[in-house]
N, C-alpha and C positions, 0 to 999 in steps of 0.2 A: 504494500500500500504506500510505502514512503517513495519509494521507488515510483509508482504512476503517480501519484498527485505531486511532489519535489525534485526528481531526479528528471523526469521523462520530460521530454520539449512537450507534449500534449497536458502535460498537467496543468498550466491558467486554465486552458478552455476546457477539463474534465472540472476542475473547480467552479467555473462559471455555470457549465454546465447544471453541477450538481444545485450551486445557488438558485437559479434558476424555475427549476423544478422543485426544491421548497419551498418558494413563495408560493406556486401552484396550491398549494396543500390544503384545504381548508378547517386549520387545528380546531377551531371552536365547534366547527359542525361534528368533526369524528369524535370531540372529546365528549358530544354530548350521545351522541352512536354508542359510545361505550360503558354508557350508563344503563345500558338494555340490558335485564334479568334473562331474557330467553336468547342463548347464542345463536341458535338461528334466523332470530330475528335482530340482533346484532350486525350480523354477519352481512343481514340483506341491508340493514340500514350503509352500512358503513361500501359496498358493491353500488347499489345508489347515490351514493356522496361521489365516488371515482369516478363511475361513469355517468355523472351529470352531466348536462352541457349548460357550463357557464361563461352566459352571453346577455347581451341586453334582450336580444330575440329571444331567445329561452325565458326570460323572465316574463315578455307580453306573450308567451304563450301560454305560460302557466297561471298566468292570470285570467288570459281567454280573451287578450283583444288580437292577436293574430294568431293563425294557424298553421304554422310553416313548418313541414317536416324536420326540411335543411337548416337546421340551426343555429350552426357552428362544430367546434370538436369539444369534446370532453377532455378531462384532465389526464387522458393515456393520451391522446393525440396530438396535446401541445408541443 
């Protein structure tokens, strides 16, 4: 590990990288995911939070003033 992220010429951009994609993360939503007594339904809350798609579109859809499939990506496809 000291080696890929310090020694290796790709290590800034493995660390940006990684920054990056913990901003993505949305801790207050999973910390509350994991307040769930039933693991299974943990489990779905917390697959729900990943594969949401957060977007402004995503959000007047869930609201119900537009209906557009095409949303944006979810937080695996950013």
């Amino acid at each position: 590990m000291h080696y890929t992220l310090i020694l290796s010429p790709k290590g800034q951009y493995l660390l940006k990288l990684i920054e990056n994609a913990n901003r993505l993360i949305p801790y207050m939503a999973i910390r509350q995911a994991l307040k769930i007594g039933n693991i299974a339904t943990m489990m779905n809350a917390l697959v729900r939070i990943i594969l949401a798609k957060m977007s402004v579109t995503g959000l007047t859809n869930w609201i119900g003033l537009t209906a557009n499939e095409n949303d944006g990506m979810n937080l695996l496809q950013q």
